[in-house]
C-alpha positions as a printed NumPy array, in Angstrom:
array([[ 33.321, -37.796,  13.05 ],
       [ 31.239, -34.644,  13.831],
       [ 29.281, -32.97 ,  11.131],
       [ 29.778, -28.985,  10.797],
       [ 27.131, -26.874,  10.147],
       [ 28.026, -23.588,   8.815],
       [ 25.796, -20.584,   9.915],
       [ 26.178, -17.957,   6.931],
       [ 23.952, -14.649,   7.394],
       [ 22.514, -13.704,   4.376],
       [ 21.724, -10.079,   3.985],
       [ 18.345,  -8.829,   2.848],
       [ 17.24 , -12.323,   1.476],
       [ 14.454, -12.904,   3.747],
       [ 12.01 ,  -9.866,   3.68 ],
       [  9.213,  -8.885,   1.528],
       [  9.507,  -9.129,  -2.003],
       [  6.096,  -7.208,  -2.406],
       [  5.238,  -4.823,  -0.955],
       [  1.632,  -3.432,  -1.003],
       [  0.959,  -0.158,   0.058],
       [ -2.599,   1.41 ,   0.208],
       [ -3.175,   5.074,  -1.143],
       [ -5.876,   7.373,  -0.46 ],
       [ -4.295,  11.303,  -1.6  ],
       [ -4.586,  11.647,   2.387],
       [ -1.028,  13.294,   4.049],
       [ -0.956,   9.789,   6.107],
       [ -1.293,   7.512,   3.167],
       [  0.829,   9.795,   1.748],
       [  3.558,   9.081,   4.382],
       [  2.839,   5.247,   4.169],
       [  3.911,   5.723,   0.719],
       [  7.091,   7.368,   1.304],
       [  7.925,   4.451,   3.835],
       [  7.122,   1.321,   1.832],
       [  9.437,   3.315,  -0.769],
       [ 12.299,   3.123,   1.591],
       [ 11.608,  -0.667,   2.606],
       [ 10.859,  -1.502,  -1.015],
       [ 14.618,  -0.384,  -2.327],
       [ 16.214,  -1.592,   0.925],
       [ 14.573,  -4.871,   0.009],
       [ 14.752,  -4.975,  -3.59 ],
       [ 11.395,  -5.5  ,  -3.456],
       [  8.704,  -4.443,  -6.189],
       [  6.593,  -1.662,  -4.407],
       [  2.691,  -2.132,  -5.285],
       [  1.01 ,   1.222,  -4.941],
       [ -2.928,   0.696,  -4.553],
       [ -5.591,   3.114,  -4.955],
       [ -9.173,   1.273,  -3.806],
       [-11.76 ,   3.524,  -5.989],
       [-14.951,   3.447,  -3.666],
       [-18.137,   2.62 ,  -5.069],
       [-21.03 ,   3.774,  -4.092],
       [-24.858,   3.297,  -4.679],
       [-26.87 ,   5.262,  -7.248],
       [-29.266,   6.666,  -4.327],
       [-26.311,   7.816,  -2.438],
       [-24.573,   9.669,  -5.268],
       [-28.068,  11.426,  -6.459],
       [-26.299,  12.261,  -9.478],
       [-22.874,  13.042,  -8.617],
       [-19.919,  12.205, -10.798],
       [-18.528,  10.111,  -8.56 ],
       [-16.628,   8.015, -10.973],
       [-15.086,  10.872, -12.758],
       [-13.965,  11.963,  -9.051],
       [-11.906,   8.517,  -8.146],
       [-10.627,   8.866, -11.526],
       [ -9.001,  11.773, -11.039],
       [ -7.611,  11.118,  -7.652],
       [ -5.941,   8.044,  -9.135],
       [ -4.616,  10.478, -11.842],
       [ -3.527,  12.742,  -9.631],
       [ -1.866,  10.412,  -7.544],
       [ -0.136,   8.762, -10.157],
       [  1.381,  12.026, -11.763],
       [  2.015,  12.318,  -7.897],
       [  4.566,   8.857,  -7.385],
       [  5.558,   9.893, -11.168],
       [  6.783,  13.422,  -9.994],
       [  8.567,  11.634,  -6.496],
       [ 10.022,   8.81 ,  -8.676],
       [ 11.387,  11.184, -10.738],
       [ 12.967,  13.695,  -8.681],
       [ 14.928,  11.04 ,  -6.652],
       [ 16.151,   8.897,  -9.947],
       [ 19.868,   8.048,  -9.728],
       [ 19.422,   8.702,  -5.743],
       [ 17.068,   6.12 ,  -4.904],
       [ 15.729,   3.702,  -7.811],
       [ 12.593,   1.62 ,  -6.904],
       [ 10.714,  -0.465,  -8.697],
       [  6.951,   0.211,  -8.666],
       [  3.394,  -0.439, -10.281],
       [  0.078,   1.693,  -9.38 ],
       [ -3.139,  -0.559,  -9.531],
       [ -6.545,   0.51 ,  -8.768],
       [ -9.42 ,  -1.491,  -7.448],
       [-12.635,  -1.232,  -6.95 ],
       [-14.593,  -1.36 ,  -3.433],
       [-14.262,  -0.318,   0.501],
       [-10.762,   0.104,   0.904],
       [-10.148,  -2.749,   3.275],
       [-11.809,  -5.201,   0.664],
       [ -9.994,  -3.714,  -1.915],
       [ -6.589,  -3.913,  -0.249],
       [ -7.272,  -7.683,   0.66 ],
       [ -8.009,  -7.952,  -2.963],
       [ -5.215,  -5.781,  -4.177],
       [ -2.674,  -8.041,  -2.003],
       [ -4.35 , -11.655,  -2.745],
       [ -4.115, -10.637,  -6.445],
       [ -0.509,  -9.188,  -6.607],
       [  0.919, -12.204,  -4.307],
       [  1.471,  -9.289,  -1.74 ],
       [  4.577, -10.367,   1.133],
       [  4.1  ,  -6.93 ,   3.457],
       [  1.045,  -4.736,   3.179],
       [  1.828,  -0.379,   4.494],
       [ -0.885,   1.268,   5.369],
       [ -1.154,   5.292,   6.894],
       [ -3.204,   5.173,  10.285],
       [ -6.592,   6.69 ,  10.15 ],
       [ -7.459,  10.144,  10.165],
       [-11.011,   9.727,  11.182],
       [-11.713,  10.094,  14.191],
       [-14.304,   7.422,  14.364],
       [-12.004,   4.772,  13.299],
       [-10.436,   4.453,  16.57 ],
       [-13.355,   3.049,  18.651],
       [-15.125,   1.306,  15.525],
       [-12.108,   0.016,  13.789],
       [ -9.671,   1.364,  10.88 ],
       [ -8.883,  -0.487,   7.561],
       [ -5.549,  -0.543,   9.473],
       [ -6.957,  -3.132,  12.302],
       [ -9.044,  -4.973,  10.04 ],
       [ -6.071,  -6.056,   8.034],
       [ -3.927,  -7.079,  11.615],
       [ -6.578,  -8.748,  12.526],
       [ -6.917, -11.16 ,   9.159],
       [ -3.473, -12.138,  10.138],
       [ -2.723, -12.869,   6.261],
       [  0.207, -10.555,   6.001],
       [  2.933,  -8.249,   7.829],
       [  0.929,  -5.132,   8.277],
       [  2.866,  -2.046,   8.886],
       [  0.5  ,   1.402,   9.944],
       [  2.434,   4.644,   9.713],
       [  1.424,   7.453,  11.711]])
């Protein structure tokens, strides 16, 4: 007697069911956004937005409200998501959180997806020019090899 083994494809059972995406207010983080959006509902996935507040030395700020700055970015770029959520309810419905953290963004974003049991992590590619003969918060999380990384242009 042979045994039969049936082969069932499962739709959209497999992938990422967080999805970590790393937000900076800059047009390419912007656009990472926008994509882990799409995955996220095409997944069912919960869609972690992440804004890494940088800290920096007293010496280096001489003064400067720094704080009060990253505050206000994360404000802004939650009224931001808010506003995008919004205008595309009933069209596209995703579920979503914003978090902040504290730190250099690719610390942070390692936290941010240890912490929130991250599957995928979406990040925009740099915009410094720098970044692409030192290295980009982008490489630096390919090369921990922890998670899918996915860098949109």
């Amino acid at each position: 007697m042979t045994e039969q083994h049936s082969h069932r494809f499962e739709r959209g059972t497999d992938g990422p069911k967080v999805i970590v995406v790393g937000v900076d207010g800059s047009d390419s983080s912007l656009r990472a956004a926008a994509y882990a959006g799409g995955l996220a509902r095409r997944q069912n996935a919960l869609l972690a937005v992440v804004y890494v507040q940088p800290v920096m030395t007293a010496g280096a700020v001489l003064g400067a409200p720094v704080a009060e700055t990253t505050n206000e970015i994360a404000e802004s770029l939650i009224s931001y998501i808010r506003e995008a959520t919004e205008r595309l309810k009933g069209i596209f419905d995703v579920r979503w959180e914003f978090h902040t953290f504290q730190g250099d963004p690719y610390n942070g974003l390692v936290k941010a997806a240890d912490d929130l049991k991250a599957d995928a992590v979406v990040v925009g590619a740099s915009e410094q020019a720098g970044h692409r003969i030192v290295g980009s918060v982008a490489i630096r999380l390919v090369k921990a090899g922890r998670w899918p990384v996915t860098v949109v242009p």
